[in-house]
N, C-alpha and C positions, 0 to 999 in steps of 0.2 A: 401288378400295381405300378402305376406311374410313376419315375423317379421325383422325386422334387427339386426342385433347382434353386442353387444360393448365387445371389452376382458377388463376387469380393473383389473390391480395389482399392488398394489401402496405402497410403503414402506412409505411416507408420506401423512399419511389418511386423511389429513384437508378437509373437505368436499364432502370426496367421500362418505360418505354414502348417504348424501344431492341431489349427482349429480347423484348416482345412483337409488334412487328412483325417482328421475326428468325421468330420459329415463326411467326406468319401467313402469311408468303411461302414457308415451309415446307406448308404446307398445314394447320398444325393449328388446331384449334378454339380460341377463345378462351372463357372463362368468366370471370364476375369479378363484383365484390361493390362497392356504395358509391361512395366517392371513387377506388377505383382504375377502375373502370368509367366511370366519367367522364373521369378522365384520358385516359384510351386512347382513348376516343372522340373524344375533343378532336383526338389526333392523328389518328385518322383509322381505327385500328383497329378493325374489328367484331367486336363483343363480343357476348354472350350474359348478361345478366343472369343472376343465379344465381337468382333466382324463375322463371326460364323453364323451369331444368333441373330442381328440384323442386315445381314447381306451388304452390308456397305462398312467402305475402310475407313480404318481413322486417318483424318487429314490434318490440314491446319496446326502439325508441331504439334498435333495433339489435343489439341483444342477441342475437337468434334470428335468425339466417338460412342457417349454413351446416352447424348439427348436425339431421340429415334425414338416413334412408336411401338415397334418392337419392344425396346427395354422400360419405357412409363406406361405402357399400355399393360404390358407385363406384371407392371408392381401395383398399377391404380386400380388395374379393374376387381371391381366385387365378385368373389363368388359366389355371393347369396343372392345376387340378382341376374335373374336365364336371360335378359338385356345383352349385358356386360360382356357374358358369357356364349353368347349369340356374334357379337360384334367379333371379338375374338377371334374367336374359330371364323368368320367368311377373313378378315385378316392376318390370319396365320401369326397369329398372338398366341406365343405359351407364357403360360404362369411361371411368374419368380416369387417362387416364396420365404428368404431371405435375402438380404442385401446390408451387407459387412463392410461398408465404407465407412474410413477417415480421411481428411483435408489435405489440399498442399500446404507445405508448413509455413505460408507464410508469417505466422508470429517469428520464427525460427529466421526466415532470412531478414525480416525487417530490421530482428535483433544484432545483426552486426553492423558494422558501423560505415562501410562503404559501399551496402547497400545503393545503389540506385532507383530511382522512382520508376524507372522501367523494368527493372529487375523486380521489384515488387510489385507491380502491374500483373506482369506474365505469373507469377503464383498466385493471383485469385483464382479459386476454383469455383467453376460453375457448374460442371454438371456434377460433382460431388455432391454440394447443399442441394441442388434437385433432385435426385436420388435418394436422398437421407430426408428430405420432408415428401417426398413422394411415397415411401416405405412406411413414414409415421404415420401420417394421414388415413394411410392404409394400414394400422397395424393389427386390425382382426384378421387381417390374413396374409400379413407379411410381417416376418419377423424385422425388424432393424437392429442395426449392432455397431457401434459407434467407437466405441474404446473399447482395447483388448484387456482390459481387468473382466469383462461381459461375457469374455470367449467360452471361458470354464463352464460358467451358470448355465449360458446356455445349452452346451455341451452335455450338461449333467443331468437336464431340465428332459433333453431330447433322447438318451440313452433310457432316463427311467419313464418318464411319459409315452415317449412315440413323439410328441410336441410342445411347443411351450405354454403356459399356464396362460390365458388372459390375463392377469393380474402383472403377471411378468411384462409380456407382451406391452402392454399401457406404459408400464415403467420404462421400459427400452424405449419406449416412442418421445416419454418425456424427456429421458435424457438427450434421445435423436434434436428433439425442436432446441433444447439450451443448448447442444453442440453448435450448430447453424447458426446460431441467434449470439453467442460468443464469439462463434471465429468472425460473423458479420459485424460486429461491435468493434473487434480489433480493426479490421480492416476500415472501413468509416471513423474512425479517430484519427488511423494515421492520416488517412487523404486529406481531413479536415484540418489537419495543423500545418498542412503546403496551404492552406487559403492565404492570400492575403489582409481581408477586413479582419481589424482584430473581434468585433461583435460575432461576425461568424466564425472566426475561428474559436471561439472560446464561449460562446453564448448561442448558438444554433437554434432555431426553431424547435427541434428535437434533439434530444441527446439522448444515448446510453452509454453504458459504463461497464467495461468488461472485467469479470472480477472470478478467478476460479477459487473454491474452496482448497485453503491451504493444513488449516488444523480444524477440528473439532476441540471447541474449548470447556472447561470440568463445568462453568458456571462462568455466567454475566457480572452485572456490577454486584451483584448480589446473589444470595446461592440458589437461589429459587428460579432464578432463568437461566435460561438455556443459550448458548452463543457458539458462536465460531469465528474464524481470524479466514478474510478473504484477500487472495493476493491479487496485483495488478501484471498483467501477461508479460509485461516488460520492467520490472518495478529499477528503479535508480540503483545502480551499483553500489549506492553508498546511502539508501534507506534501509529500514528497519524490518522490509519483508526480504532483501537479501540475507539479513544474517542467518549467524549457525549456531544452533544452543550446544553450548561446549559439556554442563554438565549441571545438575538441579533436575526440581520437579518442573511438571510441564508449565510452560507459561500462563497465567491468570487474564482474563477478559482487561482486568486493573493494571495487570502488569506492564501488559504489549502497550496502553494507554498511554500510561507513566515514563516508561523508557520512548516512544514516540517522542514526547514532549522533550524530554533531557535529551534526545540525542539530537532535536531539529537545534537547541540549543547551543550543545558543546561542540557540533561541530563547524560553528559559524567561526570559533575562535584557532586562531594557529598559536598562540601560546600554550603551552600546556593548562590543561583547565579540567577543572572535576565540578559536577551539577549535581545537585541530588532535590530529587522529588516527590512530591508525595500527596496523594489525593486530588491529583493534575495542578499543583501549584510548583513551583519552583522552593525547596526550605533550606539549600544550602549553596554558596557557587564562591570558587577560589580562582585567581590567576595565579601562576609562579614562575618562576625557573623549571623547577620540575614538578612531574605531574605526582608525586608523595605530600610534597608539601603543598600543590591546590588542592588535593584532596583534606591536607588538615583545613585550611581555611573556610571550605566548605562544608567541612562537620565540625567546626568550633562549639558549636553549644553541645546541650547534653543529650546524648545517644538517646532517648528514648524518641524523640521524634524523625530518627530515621531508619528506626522499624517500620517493617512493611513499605518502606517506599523503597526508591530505586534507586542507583548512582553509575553517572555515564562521566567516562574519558573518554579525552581526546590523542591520547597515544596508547602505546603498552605499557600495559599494567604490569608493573614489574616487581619483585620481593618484595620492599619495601611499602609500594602501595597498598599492594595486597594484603599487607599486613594490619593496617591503617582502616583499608574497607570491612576488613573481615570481623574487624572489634564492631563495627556498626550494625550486622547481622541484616542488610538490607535482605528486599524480596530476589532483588535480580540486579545484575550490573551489566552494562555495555560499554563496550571498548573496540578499539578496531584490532588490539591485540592481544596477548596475554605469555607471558615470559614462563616458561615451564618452570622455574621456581617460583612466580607469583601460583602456576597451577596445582603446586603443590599445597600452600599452602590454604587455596580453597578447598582442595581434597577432604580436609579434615571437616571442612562442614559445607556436606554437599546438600542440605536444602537451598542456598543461594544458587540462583539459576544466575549461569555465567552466557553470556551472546555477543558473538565477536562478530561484528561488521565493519565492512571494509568502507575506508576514510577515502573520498578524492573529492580534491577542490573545494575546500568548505566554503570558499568565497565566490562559489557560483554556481551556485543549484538552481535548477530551472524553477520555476513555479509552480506550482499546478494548482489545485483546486480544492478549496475548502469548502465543507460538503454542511448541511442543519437539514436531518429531516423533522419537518413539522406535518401536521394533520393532515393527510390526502394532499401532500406536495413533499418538492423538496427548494430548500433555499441553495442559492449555490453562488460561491465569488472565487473570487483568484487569490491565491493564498497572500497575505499579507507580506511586500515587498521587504529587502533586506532596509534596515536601520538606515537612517544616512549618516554620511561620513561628517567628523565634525566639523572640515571646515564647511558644511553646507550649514549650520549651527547659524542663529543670530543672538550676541550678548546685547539684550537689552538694558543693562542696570551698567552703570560708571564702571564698575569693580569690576574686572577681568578675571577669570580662573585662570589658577595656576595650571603649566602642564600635567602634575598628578593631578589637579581635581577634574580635568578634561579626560584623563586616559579612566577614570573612575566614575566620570559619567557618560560614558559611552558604556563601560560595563554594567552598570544600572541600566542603561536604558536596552541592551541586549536581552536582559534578563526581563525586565519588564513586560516586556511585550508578548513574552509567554506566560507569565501570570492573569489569572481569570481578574477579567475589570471589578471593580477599580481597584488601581494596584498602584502601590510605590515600591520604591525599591531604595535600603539605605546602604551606600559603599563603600570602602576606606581602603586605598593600599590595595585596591581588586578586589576584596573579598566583600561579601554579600554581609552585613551584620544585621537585617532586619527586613523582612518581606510580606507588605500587609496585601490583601489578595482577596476579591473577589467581596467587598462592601459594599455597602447600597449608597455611600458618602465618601468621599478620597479623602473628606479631613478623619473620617474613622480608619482609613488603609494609611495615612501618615501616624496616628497614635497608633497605631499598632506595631507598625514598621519599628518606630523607635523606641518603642515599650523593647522590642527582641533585643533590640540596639542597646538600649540601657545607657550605661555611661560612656563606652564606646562610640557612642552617635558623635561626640563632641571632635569637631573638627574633619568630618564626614559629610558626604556629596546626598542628595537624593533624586533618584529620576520619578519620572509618572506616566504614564499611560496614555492618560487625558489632562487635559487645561485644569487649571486651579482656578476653580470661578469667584473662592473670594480669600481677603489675605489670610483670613482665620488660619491657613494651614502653613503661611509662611513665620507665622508668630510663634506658632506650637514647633515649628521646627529651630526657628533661632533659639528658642530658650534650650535649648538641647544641643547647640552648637553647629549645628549646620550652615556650612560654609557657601553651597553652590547646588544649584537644583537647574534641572533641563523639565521641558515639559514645550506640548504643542503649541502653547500657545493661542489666541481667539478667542476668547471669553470675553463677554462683555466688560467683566470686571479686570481686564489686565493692567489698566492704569493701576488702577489702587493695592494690587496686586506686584507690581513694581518697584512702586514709591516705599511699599513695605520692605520688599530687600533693601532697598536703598537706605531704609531709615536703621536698619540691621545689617548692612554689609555684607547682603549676599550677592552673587554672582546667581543674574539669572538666563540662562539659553532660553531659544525659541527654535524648534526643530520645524514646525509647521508641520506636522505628520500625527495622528491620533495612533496609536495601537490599542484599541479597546480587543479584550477578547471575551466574549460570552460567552 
């Protein structure tokens, strides 16, 4: 019986030597390319240069060694058709009937940081993705095998069968086409973001979006769906798919959400600052000296509404804090650190899932891309730009803030802008004392705000999201004692709107910036 023949060339060698002596002792043929044909020899396996099987050498640094008739004639032709099989044999075409390739790495070199555009040029791989969609295409009668988690199965498939299963076979091919169609995704983003037009850098005729599964998750928003947590190839050193779950049950579809939101939050600020969230609203946020006491400012009201939500620092969590978080029984906490005596004292109640991610630069995160899928589309913009700094601010009303009511609306209005529209935000002294979120009317998300607020409103800032289109909310807020309110500003009604601070003594900014969020 004729041996069968597998081509293997594999830039990520994890157990191809293992899988290649598996088919060896099997009787099949080996073929192979480069560093991996060295490796297998090393062990001991006999190999077949891939210049042997097509009579010609590799050239070109390597470039050109595996796109030849010989080796696609090899993998494409059908055995079920005496055509195929005819052309073949007058071409001195033998059959390959697996092919074990992986990519050059370039996600791997792109990922460091003095990469060059020519240095990441030379790792696109060409004749890899034609190999691997040449094999899928063909996969009633070529095996494909793309990642070595696959090596075993198939291994175990071909020991008890003689061969692999169709059903397998299909699945290997599926995973063949999203390998290709992944590493092709990396590679076309990065080249796109050397464009100069910002419309085609960031708005292409075509886009896709490269995204490998990272978890399987228990349950969606709800317990009845099904979800999982997909990472981005290169994610930001200091987002949320870098960290590392320290200790707790596994993360919630809610959870990964909630901690998202507070961590794009807290770590905009470099003073010490604790957020807490819940049901993708913002319901608590402190500034201080230290990060124990922005944690009380932020859980001032009573513990029961920040069960099941989350709470994120902006340092290490240390004794003290931990002490502080751990009365609240939140779902999960993020920090970029955690002080082995704060980890003690989460020990004692290890359902709170703990997630340390690493903090750089809070005052300069690139942008990227805020994502709505709607019905047979997707919506897509650039993530909502950082806040502006207040001297870009314009006081429109006589009466001037004072510097705390300026450093406490700027706090409000940080916090804002991640609350679901329409949103106010009430502040005093840094601390958040009231957050109305997510109304069909801002004069409903200002009574609300100061309903939280209570008597504490009194001599307290408010920020907004959006313009106040009429004074009705500046009325409802003087009688409660608010001093100083920011907002975009534009509304038809702003005169009137104005003249109301003015005739109540508030101080009113005009940012010119909407932060609505839906």
């Amino acid at each position: 019986m004729k041996s069968r023949k597998a081509l293997i060339s594999v830039s990520n060698k994890t157990g191809v030597v293992i899988f290649a002596q598996e088919l060896a002792m099997m009787g099949w043929e080996i073929v192979s390319t480069g560093g991996t044909a060295r490796s297998l020899r090393e062990a001991g396996v006999n190999v077949k240069d891939i210049s042997e099987l097509t009579g010609f050498p590799e050239i070109l640094d390597g470039r050109l060694k595996t796109l030849h008739p010989k080796v696609h004639g090899g993998i494409l032709g059908r055995r079920d058709l005496p055509l195929h099989g005819e052309q073949m044999k007058e071409q001195g075409i033998e059959t390959i009937d697996l092919v074990a390739v992986n990519l050059y790495p370039f996600p791997e070199v792109i990922a460091r940081k003095d990469t060059t555009l020519e240095e990441a040029i030379e790792n696109i791989d060409i004749g890899g993705p034609a190999m691997v969609r040449a094999a899928a295409k063909n996969y009633r009668d070529v095996i494909v095998v793309v990642e070595p988690s696959s090596y075993s199965m198939v291994v175990e498939e071909l020991r008890r069968r003689g061969d692999v299963s169709p059903s397998t076979r299909f699945w290997l091919a599926v995973q063949a086409f999203s390998h290709t169609a992944y590493y092709d995704s990396i590679i076309s983003n990065y080249l796109r973001q050397r464009l100069d037009d910002e419309k085609e850098k960031f708005f292409p005729p075509t886009i896709t979006f490269p995204f490998a599964k990272a978890q399987q998750l228990p349950y969606g928003e709800n317990p009845h769906q099904n979800a999982a947590f997909y990472r981005e190839p290169l994610p930001a050193p200091s987002s949320l798919a870098s960290g590392r779950q320290l200790q707790g049950k596994e993360l919630s579809f809610n959870n990964i959400y909630d901690l998202h939101i507070a961590w794009e939050l807290v770590r905009g600020f470099e003073q010490p600052a604790a957020i807490a969230v819940k049901h993708a609203n913002p319901c608590g946020a402190g500034l201080a000296p230290t990060l124990a006491e922005a944690c009380r400012k932020a859980c001032h009201k009573d513990l029961e509404p920040f069960r099941e939500g989350v709470l994120t620092f902006n340092g290490e969590v240390d004794e003290q804090t931990a002490r502080l978080a751990s009365k609240l029984y939140p779902d999960a906490i993020v920090a970029p650190s955690f002080s082995a005596e704060g980890l003690k004292i989460f020990a004692a109640k290890k359902d709170i899932r703990l997630l340390e991610v690493p903090l750089e630069q809070p005052h300069k995160i690139a942008p990227g891309y805020d994502f709505k899928k709607v019905s047979g589309g997707l919506l897509l913009q650039k993530d909502q730009p950082e806040v502006l700094a207040p001297e870009e601010w314009t006081c429109v009303t006589g009466r001037k803030p004072t510097e705390q009511e300026m450093r406490d609306l700027f706090f409000g209005l940080m916090i804002v802008q991640h609350a679901k529209t329409s949103a106010v935000v009430i502040t005093k002294r840094l601390q958040a004392l009231g957050i109305g979120a997510g109304q069909l009317s801002l004069v409903d998300a200002v009574k609300i705000a100061l309903d939280q607020a209570g008597q504490n409103a009194r001599g307290s800032v408010m920020a907004s999201d959006g313009f106040l289109p009429f004074k009705n909310s500046v009325e409802i807020a003087a009688a409660e004692g608010i001093t100083a309110i920011v907002q975009p500003g534009g509304a038809k009604g702003d005169e009137e709107v104005i003249e109301a601070c003015e005739k109540y003594n508030i101080a009113m900014l005009f940012t010119g910036r909407q932060h609505f969020k839906h």
